[in-house]
DOZAMI-916773 format. One record per residue (C-alpha): residue in three letters; residue number from 1; x, y, z. Coordinates in pm, whole numbers, plus 50000, padded with zeros to 5 digits. Layout:
! residues N
 residu num  east north    up
    ALA NUM     X     Y     Z
...
! end
This chain:
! residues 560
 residu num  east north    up
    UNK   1 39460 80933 55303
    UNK   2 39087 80899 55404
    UNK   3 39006 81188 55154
    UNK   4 39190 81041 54890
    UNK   5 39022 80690 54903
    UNK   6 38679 80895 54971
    UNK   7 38713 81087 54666
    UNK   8 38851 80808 54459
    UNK   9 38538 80600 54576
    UNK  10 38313 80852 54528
    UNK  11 38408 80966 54138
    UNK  12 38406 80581 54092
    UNK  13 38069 80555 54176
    UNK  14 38004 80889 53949
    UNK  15 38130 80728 53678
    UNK  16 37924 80452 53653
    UNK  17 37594 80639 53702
    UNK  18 37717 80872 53405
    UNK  19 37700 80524 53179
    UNK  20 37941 80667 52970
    UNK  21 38315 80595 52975
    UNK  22 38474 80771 52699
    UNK  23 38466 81124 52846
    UNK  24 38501 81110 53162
    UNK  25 38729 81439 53205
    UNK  26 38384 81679 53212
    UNK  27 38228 81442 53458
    UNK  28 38532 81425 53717
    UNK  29 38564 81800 53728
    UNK  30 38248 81877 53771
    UNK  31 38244 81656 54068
    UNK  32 38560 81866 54139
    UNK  33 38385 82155 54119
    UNK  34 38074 82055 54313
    UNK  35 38334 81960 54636
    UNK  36 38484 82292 54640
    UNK  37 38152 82437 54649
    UNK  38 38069 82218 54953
    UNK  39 38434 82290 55128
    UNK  40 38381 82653 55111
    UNK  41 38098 82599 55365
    UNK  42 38304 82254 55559
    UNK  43 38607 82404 55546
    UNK  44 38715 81979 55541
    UNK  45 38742 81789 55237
    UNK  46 38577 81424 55400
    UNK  47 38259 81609 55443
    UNK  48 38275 81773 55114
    UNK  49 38313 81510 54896
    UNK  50 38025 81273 55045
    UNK  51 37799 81565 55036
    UNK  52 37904 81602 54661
    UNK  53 37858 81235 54645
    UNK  54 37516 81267 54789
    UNK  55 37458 81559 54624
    UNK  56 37545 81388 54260
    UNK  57 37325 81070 54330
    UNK  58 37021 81349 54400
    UNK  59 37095 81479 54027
    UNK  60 37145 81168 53882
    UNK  61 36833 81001 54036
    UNK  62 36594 81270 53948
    UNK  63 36705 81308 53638
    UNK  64 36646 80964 53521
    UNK  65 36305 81005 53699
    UNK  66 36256 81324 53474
    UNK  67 36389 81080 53171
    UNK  68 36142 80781 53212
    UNK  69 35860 81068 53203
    UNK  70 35972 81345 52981
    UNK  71 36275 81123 52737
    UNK  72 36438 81426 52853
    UNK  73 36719 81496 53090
    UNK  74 36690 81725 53401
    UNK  75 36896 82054 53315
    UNK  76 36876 82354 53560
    UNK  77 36614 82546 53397
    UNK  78 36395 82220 53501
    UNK  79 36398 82363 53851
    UNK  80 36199 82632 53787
    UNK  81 35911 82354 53683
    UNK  82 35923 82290 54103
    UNK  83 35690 82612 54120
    UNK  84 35501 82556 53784
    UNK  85 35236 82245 53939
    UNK  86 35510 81937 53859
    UNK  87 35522 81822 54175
    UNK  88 35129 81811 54282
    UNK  89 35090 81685 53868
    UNK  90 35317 81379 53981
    UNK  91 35133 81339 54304
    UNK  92 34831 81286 54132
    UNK  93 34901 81086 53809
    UNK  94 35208 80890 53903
    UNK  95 35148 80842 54257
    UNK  96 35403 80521 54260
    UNK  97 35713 80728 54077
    UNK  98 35653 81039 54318
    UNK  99 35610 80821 54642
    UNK 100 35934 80622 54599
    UNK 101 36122 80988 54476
    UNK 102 36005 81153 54805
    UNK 103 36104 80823 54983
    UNK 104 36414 80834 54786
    UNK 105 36509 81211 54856
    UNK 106 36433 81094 55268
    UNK 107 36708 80867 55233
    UNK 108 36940 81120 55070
    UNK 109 36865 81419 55301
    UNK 110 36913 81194 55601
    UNK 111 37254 81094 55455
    UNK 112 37338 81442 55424
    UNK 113 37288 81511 55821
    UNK 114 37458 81250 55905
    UNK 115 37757 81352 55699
    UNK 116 37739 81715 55878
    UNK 117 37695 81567 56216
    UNK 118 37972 81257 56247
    UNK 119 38219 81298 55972
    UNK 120 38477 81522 56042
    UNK 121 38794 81598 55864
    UNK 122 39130 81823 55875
    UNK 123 39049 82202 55801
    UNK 124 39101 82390 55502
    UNK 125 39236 82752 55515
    UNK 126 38972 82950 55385
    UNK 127 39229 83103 55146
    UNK 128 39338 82753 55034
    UNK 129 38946 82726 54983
    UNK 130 38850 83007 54789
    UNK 131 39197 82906 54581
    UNK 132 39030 82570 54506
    UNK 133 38670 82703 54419
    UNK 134 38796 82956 54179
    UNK 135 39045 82714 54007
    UNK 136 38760 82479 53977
    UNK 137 38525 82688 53822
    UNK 138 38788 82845 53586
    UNK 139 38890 82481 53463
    UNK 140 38533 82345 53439
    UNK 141 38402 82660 53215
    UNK 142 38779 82629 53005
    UNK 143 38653 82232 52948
    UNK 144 38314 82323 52856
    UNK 145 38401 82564 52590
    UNK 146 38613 82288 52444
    UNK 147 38394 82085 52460
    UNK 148 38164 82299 52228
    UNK 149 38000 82521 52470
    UNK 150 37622 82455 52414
    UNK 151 37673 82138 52212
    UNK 152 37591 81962 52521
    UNK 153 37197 82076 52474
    UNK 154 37202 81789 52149
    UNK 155 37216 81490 52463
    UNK 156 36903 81578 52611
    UNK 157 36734 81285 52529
    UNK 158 37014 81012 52566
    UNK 159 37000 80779 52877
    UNK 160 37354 80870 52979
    UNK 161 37559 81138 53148
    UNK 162 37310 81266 53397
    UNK 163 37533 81462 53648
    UNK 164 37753 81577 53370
    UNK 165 37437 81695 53152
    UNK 166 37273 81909 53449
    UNK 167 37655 82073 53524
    UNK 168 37694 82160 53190
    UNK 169 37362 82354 53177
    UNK 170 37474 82528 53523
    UNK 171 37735 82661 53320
    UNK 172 37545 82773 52994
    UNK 173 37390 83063 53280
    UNK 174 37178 83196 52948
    UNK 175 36979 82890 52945
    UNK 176 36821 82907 53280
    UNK 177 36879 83270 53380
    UNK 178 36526 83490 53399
    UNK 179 36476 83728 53119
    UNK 180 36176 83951 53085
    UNK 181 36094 83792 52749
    UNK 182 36175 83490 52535
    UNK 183 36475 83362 52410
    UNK 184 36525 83164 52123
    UNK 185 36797 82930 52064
    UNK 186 36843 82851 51659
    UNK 187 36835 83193 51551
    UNK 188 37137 83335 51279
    UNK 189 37250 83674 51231
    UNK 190 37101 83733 50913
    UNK 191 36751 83678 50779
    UNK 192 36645 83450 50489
    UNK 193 36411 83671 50207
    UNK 194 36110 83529 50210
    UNK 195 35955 83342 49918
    UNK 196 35644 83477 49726
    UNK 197 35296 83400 49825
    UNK 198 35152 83092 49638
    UNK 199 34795 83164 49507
    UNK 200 34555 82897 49550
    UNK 201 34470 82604 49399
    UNK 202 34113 82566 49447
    UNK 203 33780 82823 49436
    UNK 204 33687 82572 49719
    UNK 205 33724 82692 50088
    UNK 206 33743 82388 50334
    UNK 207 33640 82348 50735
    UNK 208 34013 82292 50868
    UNK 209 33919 82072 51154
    UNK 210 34262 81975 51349
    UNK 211 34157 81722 51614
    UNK 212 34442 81628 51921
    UNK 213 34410 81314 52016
    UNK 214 34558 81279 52370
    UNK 215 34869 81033 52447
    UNK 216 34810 80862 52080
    UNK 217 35046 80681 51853
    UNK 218 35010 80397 51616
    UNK 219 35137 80061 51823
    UNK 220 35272 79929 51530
    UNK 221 35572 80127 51575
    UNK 222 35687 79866 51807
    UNK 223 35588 79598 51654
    UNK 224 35248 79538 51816
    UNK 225 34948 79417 51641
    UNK 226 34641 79657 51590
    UNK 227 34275 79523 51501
    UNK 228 34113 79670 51168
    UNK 229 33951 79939 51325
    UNK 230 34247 80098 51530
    UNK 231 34417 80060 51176
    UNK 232 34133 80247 50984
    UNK 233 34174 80507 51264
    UNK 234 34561 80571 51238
    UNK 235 34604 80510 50850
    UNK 236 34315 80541 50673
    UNK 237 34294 80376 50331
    UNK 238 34126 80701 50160
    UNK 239 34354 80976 50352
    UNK 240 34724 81102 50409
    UNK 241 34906 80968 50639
    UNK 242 35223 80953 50849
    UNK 243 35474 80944 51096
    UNK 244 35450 81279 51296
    UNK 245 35781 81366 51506
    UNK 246 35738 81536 51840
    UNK 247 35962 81767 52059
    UNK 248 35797 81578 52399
    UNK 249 35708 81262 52558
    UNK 250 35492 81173 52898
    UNK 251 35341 81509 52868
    UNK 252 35347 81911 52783
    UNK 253 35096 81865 52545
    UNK 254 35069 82264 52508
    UNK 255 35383 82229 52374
    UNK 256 35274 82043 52041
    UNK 257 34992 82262 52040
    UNK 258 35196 82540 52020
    UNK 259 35471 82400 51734
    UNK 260 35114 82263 51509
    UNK 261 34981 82648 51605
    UNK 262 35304 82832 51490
    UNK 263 35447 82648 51284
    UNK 264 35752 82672 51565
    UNK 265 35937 82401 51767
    UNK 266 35870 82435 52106
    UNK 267 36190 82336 52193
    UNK 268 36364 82642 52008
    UNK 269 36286 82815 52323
    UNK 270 36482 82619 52545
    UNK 271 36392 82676 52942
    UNK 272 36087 82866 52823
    UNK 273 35926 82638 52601
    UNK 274 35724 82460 52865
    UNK 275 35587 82837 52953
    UNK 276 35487 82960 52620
    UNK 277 35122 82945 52634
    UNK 278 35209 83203 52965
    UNK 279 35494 83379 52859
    UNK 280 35405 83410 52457
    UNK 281 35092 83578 52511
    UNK 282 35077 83775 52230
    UNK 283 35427 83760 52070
    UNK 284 35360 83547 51820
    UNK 285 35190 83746 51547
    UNK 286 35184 83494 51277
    UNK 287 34997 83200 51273
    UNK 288 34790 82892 51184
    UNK 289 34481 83037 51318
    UNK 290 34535 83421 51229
    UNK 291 34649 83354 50860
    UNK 292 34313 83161 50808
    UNK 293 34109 83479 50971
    UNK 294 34292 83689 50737
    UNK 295 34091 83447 50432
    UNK 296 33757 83527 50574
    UNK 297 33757 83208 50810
    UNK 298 33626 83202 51192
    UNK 299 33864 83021 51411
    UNK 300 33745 82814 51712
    UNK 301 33902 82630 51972
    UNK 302 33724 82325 52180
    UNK 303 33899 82215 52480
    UNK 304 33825 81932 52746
    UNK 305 34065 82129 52941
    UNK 306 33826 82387 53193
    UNK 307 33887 82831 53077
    UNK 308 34151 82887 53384
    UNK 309 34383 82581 53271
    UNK 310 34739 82651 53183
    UNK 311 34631 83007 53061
    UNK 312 34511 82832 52735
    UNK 313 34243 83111 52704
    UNK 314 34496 83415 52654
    UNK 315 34731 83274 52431
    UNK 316 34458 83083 52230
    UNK 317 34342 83473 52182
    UNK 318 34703 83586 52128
    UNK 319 34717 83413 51842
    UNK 320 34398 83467 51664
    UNK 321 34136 83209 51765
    UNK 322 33821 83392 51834
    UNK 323 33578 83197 51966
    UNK 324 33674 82951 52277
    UNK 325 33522 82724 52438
    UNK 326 33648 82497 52717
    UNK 327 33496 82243 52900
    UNK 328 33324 82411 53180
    UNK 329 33130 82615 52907
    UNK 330 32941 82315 52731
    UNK 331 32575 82324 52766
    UNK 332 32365 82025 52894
    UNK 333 32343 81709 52828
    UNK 334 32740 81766 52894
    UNK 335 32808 81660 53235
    UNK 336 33103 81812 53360
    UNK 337 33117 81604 53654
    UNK 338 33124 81306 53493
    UNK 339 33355 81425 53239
    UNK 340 33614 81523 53468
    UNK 341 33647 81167 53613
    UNK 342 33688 81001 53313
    UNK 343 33749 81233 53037
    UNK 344 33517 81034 52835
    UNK 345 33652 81111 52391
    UNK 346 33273 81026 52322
    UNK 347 33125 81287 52570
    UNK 348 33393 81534 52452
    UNK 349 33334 81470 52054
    UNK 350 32960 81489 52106
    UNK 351 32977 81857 52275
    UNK 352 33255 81968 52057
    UNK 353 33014 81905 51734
    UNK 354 32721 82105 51943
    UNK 355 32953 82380 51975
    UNK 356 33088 82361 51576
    UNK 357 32755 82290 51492
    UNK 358 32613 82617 51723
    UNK 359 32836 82828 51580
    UNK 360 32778 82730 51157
    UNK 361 32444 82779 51191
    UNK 362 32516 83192 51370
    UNK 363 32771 83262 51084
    UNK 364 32799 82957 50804
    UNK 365 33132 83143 50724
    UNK 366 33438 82852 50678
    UNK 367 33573 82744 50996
    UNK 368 33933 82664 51191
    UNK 369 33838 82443 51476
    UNK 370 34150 82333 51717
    UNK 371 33977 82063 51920
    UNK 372 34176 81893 52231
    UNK 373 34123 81549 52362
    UNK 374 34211 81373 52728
    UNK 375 34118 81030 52716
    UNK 376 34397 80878 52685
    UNK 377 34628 81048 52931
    UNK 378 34775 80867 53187
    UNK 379 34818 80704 53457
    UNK 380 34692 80399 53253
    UNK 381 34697 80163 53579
    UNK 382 34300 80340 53622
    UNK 383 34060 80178 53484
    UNK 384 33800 80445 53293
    UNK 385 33637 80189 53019
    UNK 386 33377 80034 53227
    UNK 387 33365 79669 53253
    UNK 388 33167 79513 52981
    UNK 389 33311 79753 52740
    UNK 390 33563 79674 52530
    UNK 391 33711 79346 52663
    UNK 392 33783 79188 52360
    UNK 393 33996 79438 52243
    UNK 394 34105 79482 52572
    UNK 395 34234 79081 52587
    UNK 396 34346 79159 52180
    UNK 397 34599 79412 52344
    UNK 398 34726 79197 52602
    UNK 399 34802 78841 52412
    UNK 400 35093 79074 52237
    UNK 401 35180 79247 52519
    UNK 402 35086 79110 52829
    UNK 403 35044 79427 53042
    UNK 404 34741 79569 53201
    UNK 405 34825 79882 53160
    UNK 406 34874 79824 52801
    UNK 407 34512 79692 52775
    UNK 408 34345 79973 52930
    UNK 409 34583 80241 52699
    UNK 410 34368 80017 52391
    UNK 411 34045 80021 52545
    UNK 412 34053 80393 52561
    UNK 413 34186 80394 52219
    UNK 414 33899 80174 52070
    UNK 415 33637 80439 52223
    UNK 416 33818 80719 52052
    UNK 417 33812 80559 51724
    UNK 418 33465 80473 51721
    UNK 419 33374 80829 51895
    UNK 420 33617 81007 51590
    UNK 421 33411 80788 51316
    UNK 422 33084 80925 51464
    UNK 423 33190 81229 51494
    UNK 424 33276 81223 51177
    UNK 425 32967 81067 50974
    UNK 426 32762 81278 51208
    UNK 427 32910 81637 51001
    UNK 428 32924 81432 50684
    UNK 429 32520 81373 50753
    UNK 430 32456 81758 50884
    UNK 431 32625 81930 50621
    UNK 432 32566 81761 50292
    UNK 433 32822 81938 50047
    UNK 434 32988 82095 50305
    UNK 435 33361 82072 50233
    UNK 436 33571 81961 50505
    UNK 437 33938 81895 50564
    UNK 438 34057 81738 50903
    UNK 439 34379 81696 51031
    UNK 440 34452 81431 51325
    UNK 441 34752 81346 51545
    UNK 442 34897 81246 51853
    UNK 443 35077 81468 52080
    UNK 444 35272 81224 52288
    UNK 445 35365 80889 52367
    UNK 446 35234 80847 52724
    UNK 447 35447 80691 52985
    UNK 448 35349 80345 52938
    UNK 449 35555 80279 52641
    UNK 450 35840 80268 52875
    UNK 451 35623 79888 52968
    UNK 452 35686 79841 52603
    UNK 453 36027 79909 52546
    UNK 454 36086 79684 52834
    UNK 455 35967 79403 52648
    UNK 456 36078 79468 52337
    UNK 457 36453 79516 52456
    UNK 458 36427 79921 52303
    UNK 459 36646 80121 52511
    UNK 460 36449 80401 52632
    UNK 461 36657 80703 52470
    UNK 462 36551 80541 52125
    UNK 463 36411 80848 51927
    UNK 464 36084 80642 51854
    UNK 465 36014 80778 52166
    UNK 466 35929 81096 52007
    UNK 467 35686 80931 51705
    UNK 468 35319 80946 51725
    UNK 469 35110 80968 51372
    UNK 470 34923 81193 51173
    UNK 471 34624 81147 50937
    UNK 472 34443 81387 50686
    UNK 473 34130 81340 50555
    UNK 474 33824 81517 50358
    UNK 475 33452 81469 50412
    UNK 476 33306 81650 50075
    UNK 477 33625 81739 49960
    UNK 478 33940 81599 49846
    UNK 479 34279 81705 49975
    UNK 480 34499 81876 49705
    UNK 481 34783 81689 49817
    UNK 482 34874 81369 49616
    UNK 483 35102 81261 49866
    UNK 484 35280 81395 50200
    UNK 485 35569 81295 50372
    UNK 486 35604 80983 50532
    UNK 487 35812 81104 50882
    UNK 488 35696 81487 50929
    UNK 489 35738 81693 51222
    UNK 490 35489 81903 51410
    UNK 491 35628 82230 51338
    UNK 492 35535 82160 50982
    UNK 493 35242 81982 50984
    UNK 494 35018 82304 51011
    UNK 495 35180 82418 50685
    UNK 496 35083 82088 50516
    UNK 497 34726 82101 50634
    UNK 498 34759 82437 50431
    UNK 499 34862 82294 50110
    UNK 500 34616 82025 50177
    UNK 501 34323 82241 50143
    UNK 502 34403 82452 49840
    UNK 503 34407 82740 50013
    UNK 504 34680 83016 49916
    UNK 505 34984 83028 50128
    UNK 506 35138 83404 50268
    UNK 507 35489 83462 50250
    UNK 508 35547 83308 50541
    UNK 509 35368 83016 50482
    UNK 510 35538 82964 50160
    UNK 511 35865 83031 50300
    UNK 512 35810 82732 50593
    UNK 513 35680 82504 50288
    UNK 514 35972 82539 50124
    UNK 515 36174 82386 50403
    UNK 516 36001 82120 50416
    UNK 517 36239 81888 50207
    UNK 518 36552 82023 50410
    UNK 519 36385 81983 50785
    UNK 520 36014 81924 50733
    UNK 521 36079 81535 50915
    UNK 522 36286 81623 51243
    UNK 523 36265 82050 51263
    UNK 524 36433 82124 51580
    UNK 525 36715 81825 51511
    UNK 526 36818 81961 51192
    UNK 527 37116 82170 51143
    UNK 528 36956 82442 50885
    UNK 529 37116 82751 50856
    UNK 530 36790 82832 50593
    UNK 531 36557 82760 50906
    UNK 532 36788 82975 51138
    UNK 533 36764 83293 50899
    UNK 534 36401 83275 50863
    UNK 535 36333 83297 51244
    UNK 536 36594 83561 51220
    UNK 537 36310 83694 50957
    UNK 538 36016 83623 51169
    UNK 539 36149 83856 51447
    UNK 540 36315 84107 51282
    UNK 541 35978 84168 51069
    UNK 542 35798 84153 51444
    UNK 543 35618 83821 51412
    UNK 544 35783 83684 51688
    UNK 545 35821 83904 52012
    UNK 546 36137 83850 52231
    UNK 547 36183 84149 52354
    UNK 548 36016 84271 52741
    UNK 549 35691 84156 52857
    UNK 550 35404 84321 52649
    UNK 551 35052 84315 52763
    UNK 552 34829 83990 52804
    UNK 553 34601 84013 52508
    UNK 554 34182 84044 52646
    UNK 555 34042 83733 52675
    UNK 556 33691 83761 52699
    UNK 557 33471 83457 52781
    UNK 558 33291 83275 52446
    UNK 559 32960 83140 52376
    UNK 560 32916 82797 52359
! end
């Protein structure tokens, strides 16, 4: 009787921390499951089911942890993020979050010994055991087939059915179990033909200048009030603009790099996307960067991030950018110091248009310049604007949202406006004639728009959550575009910069454009069985690698 009104208790209490009452049946096994596990080691069924219990609560807390921070759910391949710097990275930036989730996993561990060392219960049979294990498992993988297998994947970002989420990806072994390459998820059987090159528009060859901009996205799209500048800076009267949909939220800003870069989502990788800048080293063979080398232009990145971070410096050469320079290269007055305590956009713009500007005057060829922000990362509770600086925007933020955080996340975005405009005028006054496209965008929402869901009454799974901006914009030069899309996504946004600037468009190029009314506003979130085939193209013609581990391309340090 104990065990009965144990495990009635405890899948009581599972069901209400799954939020979700209308399929339950996944959910209960699972639990089901997750006690057999534990009485194969018991051998009693008291002790089993509170260390399930225990067990579940661990999931179910960390994973809304990993929600608040990612808008993502905690699936099994997570784990391997453990050993890939999440831990110290929460340590350092959300000190709060990580203090009360070590307090909170304490708690929980001491639980657990206490279970093991005063409960005690009537003995299993170890056949009767095994017999329960194996009918478990059989019945939970029999429920998740019915229930569509990997269809679970689609409620990643939804604030509901924790436990049952991170079970279901334990049983889809493919997506966390270690290949030697990549896997990709939205991939059909046969490939799409691809469509002929389009010539281009223009005799004129544009600077593509694609600037980053760290943790950005345009207030509004919660209803808060921006001042005229801010507005000037996310939707400029004489430029394209729009709605840009990301794959990530909190953080992983490689991975928007990467979709912009490739033209890819991120997130088609599943438990690898958050390694591709180590793992894709030269496997993609087609991209942003290397289709503009093969049109005479040099390709550049800037970076506040230092050469060694995140192995940006291999795959940034893996996919065709020649000439890279990070933070720890900039010459003098650049203090790196400095720069690495606040992360200052007007230091960083100022040495990224020495570097451009440095490398014009070796080879006045047209450039590609990717060019990567950090101001505005979080945590946002630090103060880096100086007092004295920007306090009436600063008290602008906070009458509509009163939040300090808040304030200091439009401080630092008042500094990168101003340091974007002078960056700006600065190559409009150095290169009189010079033709110059530039594409802006935010990566991410940082974490502090949780603050403003909060007092908006949003529920934090709304896919806002996923919405920054995107602006284009032409010094000497106007964009061949009349119009673009008013929600894009990321993985398409490189291919609009493209028609943009006149430029002629490969195959591939052409191909991706052409998508762009089917799945050009949410890529990843669209059923296309077009977009399916033509990454079935991309690999079978050997632009995409997924095969074994090939060779780290040479990465050679750049001049500054």
């Amino acid at each position: 009787m104990t065990a009965i009104l144990l495990w009635v208790g405890a899948a009581a209490i599972l069901l209400v921390t799954e939020r979700q009452a209308t399929r339950p049946a996944f959910a209960l096994l699972a639990f089901a499951f997750v006690t057999a596990c534990f009485l194969l080691v018991t051998g009693d069924e008291e002790r089993a089911t509170l260390l399930a219990l225990i067990l579940a609560l661990t999931i179910v807390g960390a994973s809304a942890v990993k929600h608040h921070h990612s808008g993502m759910k905690l699936a099994v391949a997570d784990l391997a993020l453990t050993f890939a710097g999440t831990i110290p990275f929460m340590l350092r930036q959300y000190r709060r979050t990580a203090t009360l989730t070590i307090a909170g996993a304490i708690l929980l561990g001491l639980s657990a010994l206490a279970t093991l060392a005063l409960v005690r219960g009537a003995p299993y049979s170890l056949a009767a055991r095994l017999l329960l294990l194996g009918g478990t498992a059989a019945a939970l993988y029999a429920l998740w087939r019915a229930n569509g297998g990997t269809a679970y994947r689609t409620d990643v970002t939804q604030q509901k059915r924790f436990f049952s989420f991170f079970i279901a990806s334990l049983v889809d072994v493919a997506s966390w179990w270690p290949t030697g390459g990549l896997r990709m998820l939205d991939v059909a059987a046969t490939p799409l033909p691809l469509a002929a090159p389009i010539a281009a528009r223009s005799d004129i060859r544009p600077d593509i200048i694609v600037i980053q901009h760290e943790s950005v996205f345009d207030p509004r799209l919660f209803g808060l009030p921006v001042d005229d500048r801010i507005a000037e800076f996310l939707t400029p009267k004489d430029a394209l603009h729009g709605t840009l949909h990301v794959d990530i939220y909190g953080g992983g800003s490689w991975q928007t790099e990467f979709s912009l870069l490739t033209g890819l989502s991120s997130a088609s990788f599943g438990p690898d996307s958050y390694f591709l800048f180590k793992k894709g080293v030269g496997r993609f063979r087609h991209s942003l960067p290397s289709e503009l080398a093969q049109l005479g232009y040099r390709t550049m990145l800037s970076t506040s991030c230092r050469r060694e971070f995140m192995n940006y410096n291999a795959f940034y050469a893996g996919i065709g950018v020649a000439e890279r320079v990070f933070s720890d290269d900039f010459p003098p007055p650049f203090d790196l110091a400095t720069f690495e305590v606040n992360n200052s956009d007007a230091a960083f713009f100022a040495a990224t248009r020495g570097a451009l500007e440095r490398s014009i005057d070796r080879d006045p060829a047209p450039r590609f310049l990717m060019a990567l922000t950090n101001f505005n990362h979080g945590p946002h509770e630090t103060r880096l604007v100086p007092a004295g600086q920007y306090e009436d925007e600063r008290r602008f933020a906070t009458a509509a949202l009163p939040d300090a955080n808040y304030g200091e996340y439009y401080a630092r975005l008042t500094e990168t406006a101003e340091s974007y405009a002078a960056f700006k005028a600065a190559l409009k006054r150095r290169y009189p004639g010079r033709p110059m496209l530039i594409v802006r965008y935010g990566d991410h929402q940082p974490t502090l728009t949780r603050a403003i869901e909060e007092a908006r009454g949003i529920a934090p799974d709304d896919p806002r959550q996923f919405e920054t901006f995107y602006a284009i914009e032409g010094i000497h030069f106007e964009p061949k575009l009349d119009s673009v899309p008013a929600q894009l996504d990321i993985a398409m946004l490189g291919t609009v910069a493209l028609q943009a600037s006149g430029l002629p468009l490969d195959a591939v190029s052409a191909t991706r454009a052409s998508l762009i009314d089917e799945c050009g506003a949410l890529y990843i979130a669209t059923p296309s069985e077009r977009k399916n085939r033509f990454h079935r193209t991309l690999i079978d013609q050997g632009l995409i690698e997924l095969g074994k581990a090939t060779p780290q391309a040479s990465a050679v340090p750049e001049r500054a």
